[in-house]
C-alpha positions in Angstrom: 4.8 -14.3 -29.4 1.0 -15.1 -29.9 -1.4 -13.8 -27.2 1.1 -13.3 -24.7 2.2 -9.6 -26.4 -1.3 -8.9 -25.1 -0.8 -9.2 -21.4 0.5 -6.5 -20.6 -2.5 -4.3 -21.5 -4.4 -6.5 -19.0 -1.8 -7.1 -16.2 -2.3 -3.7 -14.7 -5.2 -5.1 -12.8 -2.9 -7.3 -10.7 -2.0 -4.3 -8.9 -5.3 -3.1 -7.9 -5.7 -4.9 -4.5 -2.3 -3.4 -3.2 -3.6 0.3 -4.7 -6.3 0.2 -2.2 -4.4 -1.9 0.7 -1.1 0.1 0.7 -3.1 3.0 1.4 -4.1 1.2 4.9 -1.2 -0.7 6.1 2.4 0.4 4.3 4.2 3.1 5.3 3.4 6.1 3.1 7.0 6.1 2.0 7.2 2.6 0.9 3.4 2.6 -0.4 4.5 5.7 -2.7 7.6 4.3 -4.0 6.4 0.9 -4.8 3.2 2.2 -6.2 5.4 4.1 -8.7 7.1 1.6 -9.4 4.5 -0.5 -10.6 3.1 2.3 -12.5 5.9 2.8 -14.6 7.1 -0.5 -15.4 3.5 -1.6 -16.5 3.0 1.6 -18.2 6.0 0.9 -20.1 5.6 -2.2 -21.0 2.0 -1.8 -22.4 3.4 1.2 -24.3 5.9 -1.2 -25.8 3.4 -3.9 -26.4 1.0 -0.9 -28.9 4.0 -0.7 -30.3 4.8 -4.2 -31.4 1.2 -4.5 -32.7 1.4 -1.3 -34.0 3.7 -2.4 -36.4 2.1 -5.1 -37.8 -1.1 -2.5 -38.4 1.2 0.0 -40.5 2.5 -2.5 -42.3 -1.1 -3.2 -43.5 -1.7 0.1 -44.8 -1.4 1.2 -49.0 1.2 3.3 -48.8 3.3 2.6 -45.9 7.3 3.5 -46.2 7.9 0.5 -44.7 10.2 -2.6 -45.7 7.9 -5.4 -48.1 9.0 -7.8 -45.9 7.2 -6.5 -42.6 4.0 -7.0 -44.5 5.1 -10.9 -44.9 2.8 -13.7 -43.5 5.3 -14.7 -40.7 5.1 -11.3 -39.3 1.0 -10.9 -38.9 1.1 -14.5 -37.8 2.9 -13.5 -34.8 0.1 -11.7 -33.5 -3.1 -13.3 -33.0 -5.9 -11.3 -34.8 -3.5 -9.4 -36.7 -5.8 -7.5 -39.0 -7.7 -5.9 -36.2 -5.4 -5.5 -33.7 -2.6 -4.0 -35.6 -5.2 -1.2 -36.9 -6.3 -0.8 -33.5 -3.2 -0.1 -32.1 -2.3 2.8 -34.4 -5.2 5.3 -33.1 -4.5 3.7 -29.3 -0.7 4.7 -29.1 -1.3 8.0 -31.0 -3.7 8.9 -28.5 -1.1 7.6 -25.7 1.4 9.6 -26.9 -0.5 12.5 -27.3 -1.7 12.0 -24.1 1.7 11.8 -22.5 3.1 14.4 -24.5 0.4 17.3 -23.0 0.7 16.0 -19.5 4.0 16.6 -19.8 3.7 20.4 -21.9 0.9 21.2 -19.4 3.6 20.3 -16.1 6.3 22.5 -17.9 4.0 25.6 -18.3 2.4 25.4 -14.8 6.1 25.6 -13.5 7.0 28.1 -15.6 4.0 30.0 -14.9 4.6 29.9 -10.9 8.3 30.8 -11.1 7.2 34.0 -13.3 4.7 34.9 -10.9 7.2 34.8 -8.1 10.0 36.7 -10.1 9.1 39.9 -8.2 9.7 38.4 -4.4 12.7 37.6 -3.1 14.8 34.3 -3.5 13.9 33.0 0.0 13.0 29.3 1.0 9.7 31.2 1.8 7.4 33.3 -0.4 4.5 34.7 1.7 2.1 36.3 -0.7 -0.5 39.1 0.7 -3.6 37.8 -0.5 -7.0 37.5 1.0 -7.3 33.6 -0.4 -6.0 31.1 2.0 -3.5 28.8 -0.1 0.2 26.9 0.4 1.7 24.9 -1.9 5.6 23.3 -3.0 6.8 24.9 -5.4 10.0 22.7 -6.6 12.7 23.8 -9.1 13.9 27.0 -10.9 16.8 28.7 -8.8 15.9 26.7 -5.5 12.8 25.2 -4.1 10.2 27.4 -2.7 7.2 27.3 -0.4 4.5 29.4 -1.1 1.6 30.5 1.5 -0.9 33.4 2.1 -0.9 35.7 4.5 -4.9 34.9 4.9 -3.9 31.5 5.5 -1.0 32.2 8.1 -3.5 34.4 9.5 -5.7 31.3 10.5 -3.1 29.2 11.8 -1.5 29.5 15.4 2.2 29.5 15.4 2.1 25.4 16.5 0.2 24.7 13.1 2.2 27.4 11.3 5.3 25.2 11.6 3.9 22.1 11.1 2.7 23.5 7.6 5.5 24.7 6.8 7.3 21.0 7.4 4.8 19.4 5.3 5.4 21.6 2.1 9.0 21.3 2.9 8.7 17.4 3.0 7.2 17.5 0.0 10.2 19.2 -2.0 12.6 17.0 0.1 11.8 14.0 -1.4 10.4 15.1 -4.8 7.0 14.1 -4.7 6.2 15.6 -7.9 8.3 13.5 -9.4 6.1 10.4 -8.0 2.7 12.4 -9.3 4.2 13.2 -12.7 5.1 9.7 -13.2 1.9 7.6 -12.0 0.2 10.5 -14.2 2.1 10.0 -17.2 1.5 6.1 -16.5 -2.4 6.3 -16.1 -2.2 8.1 -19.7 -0.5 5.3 -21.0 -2.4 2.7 -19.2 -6.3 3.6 -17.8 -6.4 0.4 -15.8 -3.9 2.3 -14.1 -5.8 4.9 -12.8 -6.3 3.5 -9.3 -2.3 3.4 -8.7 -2.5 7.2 -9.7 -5.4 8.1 -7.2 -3.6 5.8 -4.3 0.2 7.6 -4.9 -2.4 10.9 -5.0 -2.9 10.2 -1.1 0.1 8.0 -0.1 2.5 11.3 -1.0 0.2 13.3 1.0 0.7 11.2 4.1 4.2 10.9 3.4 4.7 14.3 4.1 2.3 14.4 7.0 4.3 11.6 8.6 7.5 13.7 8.1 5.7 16.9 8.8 4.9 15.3 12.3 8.9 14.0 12.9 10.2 17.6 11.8 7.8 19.2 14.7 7.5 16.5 17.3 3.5 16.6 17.3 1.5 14.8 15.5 -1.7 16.8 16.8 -0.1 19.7 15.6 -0.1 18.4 11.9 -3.4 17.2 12.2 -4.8 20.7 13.2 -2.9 22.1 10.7 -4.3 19.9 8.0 -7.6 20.5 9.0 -7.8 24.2 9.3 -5.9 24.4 6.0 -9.1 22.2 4.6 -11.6 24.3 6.3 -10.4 27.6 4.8 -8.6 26.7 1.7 -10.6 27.5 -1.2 -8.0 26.6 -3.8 -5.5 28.2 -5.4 -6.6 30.9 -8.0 -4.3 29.7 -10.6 -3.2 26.4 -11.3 -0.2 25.5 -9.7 1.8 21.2 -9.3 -0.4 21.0 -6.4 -3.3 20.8 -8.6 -1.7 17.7 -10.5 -3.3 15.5 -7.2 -5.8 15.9 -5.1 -4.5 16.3 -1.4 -6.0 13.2 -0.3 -9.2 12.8 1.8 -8.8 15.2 4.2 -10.7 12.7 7.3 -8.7 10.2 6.7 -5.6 12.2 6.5 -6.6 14.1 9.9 -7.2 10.2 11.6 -4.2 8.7 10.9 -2.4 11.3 12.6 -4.5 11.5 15.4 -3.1 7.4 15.5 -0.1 6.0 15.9 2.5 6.4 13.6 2.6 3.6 10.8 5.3 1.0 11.4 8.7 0.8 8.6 9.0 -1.6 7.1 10.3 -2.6 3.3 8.2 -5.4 2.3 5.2 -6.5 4.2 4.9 -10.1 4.6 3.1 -12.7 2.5 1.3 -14.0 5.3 -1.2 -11.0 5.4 -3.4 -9.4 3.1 -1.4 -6.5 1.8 1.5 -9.1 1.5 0.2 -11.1 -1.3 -1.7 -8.4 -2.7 2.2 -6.6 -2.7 3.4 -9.9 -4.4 0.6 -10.4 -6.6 1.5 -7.0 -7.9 5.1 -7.8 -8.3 4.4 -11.4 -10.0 2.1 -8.8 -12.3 5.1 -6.6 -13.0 7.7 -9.1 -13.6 5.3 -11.5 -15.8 4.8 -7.6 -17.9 8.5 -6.9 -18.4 9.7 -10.4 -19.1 6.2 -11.0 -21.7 7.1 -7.4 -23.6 10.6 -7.8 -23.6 10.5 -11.4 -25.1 7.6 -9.8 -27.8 10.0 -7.6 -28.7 12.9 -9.9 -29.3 10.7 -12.0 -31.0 9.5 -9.4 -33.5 13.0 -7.8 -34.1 13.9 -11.3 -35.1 11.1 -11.6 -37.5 11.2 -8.6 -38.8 15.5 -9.4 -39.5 14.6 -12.6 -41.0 11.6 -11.4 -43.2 13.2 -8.2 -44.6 15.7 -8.8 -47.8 19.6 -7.6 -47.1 
């Protein structure tokens, strides 16, 4: 096993260049999936990886319920610097875990929280709420998926920009985007080198939906007005809602692109170009992850087996 049940902690940094270069030149959709993607599988594999060291650290301590035999020499020589390492990974995947764990209890209670604030209205696709604040957001699950605005933000918007909101919200819900934000979340708790992923997926879903927003009305203008005014007048929501588990991207950019031509689809740029071989770099980083913690694992459930007594 040796040092290589150490990479990856480190191989998340592989997948920085494409964080920042998907942004530019993928297509929101693909930028957002494949982003995630990453994410998760190094966020995985790193968790896995605490885990393997972890166990040579409790096996360290006086008292530990564990087998004799996982305190054997064979198993701490399997990881390099055995006597640090293994007690540092004990605080580092408790505070993943607990991390993970209130990322998730905090994403069940804002939902909840929304869908009791609603339970009043009635069950339409649409929940207009009379207040003076300016706000939308997607509201996904419960009995159906709902979009909530403000009359003081409907009130600002011609009937053009009206629709074109309500697209984008809709867009949002139609291909699960909080899904994407939960996971790159729950992967930068795991993994802080994966921070950057999180921040790009943050804006990539964003123009995802202003991309489909733009299809669903025919005018890409129309979106970008939309967008804009929304920024201008939106003050935020006065309770925290899954919007407020991204930002909504910056705003300039956002309005620019639109006002551009519409990216180009495509599934896998090429490796002849900058985003290509910062896409394959990432992927090389991913693979070279998964196949160095799965082969640390096998490798210490085979110690472990050998060194503890039938």
């Amino acid at each position: 096993m040796g040092v290589f049940v150490f990479l990856p902690l480190v191989l998340p940094l592989t997948a920085w260049p494409i964080a920042r270069l998907a942004e530019q030149h993928l297509h929101p959709r693909t930028a957002t999936r494949m982003l995630t993607g990453v994410a998760a599988v190094m966020a995985v594999c790193s968790t896995v990886c605490l885990g393997l060291v972890m166990v040579v650290g409790t096996a360290q301590l006086p008292g530990n319920p564990l087998p004799d035999g996982w305190s054997d020499p064979e198993v701490r020589a399997a990881v390099p610097y055995d006597e640090v390492a293994g007690k540092a990974a004990i605080p580092a995947l408790c505070v993943v875990l607990v991390a993970c764990g209130r990322t998730l209890w905090r994403h069940a209670r804002v939902r909840r929280r929304a869908h009791r604030a609603l339970a009043g209205l009635r069950g339409t696709e649409v929940a207009v709420l009379p207040d003076d604040i300016p706000y939308a957001y997607a509201l996904p699950g419960g009995r159906r998926d709902r979009v909530v605005v403000t009359t003081a933000l409907l009130d600002c918007l011609e009937p053009a920009e009206r629709r074109a909101l309500f697209a984008h919200e809709r867009a949002h819900l139609a291909a699960r985007h909080h899904r994407f934000l939960l996971a790159v979340q729950l992967a930068a708790r795991a993994n802080p080198f994966l921070r950057p992923l999180r921040t790009a997926v943050a804006y990539t879903a964003e123009r995802w939906a202003d991309e489909a927003a733009a299809q669903a009305v025919g005018s890409r203008r129309a979106v970008a007005h939309a967008i804009g005014k929304a920024a201008l007048v939106s003050r935020g929501t006065p309770v925290a809602t899954l919007a407020g588990f991204a930002a909504a991207g910056p705003v300039p950019r956002r309005v620019a692109a639109l006002l551009g031509p519409a990216p180009a689809v495509r599934r896998w740029p090429s490796l002849f170009t900058s985003v290509g071989l910062a896409a394959w770099g990432a992927a090389a980083g991913t693979a070279v992850s998964a196949m160095s913690s799965a082969n640390s694992a096998v490798t210490m459930i085979l110690i472990l087996y050998a060194a503890t007594p039938l």
